[in-house]
N, C-alpha and C positions, 0 to 999 in steps of 0.2 A: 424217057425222062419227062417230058412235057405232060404224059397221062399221069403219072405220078404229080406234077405238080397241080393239076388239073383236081384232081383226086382231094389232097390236104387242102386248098383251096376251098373245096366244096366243103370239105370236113369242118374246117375252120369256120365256115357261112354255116352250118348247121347246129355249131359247137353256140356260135352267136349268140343266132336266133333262139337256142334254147336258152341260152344267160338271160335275157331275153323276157322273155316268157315265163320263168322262174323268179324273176324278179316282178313280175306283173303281179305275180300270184304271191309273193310274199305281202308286197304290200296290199293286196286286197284282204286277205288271211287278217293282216296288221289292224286294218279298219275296221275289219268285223269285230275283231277280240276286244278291239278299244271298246267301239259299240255297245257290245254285251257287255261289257265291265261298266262304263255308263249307265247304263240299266238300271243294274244290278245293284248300284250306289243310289239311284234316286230313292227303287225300294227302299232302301235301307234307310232313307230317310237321314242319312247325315249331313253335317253343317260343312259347305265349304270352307278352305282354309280362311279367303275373306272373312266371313263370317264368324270365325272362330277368332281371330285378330281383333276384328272389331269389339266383338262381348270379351276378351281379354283387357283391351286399351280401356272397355268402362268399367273395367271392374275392377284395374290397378286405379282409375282414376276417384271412384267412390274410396277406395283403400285409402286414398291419400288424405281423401275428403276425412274420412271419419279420423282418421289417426291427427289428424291436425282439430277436430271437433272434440274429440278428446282431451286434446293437452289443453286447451281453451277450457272445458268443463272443468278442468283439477285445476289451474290457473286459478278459473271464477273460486272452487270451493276453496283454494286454499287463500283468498283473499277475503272470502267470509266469516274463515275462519278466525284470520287474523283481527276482522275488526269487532270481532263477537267478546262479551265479555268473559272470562274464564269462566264463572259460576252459572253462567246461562243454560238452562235447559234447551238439548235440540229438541226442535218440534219437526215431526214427521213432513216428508212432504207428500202429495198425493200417491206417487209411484212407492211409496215404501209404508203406506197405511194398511193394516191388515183387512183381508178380504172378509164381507159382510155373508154370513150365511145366506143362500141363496132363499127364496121361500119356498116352504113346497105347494104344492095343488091337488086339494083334495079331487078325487077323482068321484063323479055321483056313480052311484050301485046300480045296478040294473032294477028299474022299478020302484026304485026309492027316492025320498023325498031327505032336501037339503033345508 
């Protein structure tokens, strides 16, 4: 009986040391594949989540900006409009003046005189 205990004992210290051991090597395995997938992300050239939050946060924040720079611009016109006289001609403002043909440029010939 006692070699028998002797026995599972030993079994048991070997059963361990492998848990052990397998466990070392999981998590080494774990490091590497993190590693490589780190990498693998730099190439990639992607924005981390930070980074992704942040140009979010500015870009709801210009959203608010314009959407409120808006209601102000239709406020302004509709208060211009109100103190305009009915029969008044609008007059263009520069952003709604039609574009001027561009010039062209004659190009000189080869050899020839301008």
């Amino acid at each position: 009986m006692v070699g028998d205990r002797r026995l599972f004992d030993d079994m048991a210290r070997v059963a361990s040391g492998a848990a052990v051991a397998l466990g070392g090597i999981r998590s080494r395995m774990e490091g590497e594949l993190r590693d490589q997938v780190e990498r693998l992300l730099q190439r990639m050239n992607l924005v981390t989540r930070e980074e992704h939050e942040v140009v979010a946060a500015l870009a709801a924040k210009a959203r608010t900006e314009q959407e409120a720079l808006a209601r102000r611009v239709a406020a302004l016109e509709a208060k211009l409009a109100a103190t305009r006289p009915s029969g008044a001609t609008r007059r263009r403002s520069g952003a709604e003046q039609p574009l001027a043909r561009p010039k062209t440029v004659r190009s000189r010939a080869p050899g020839g005189k301008h």
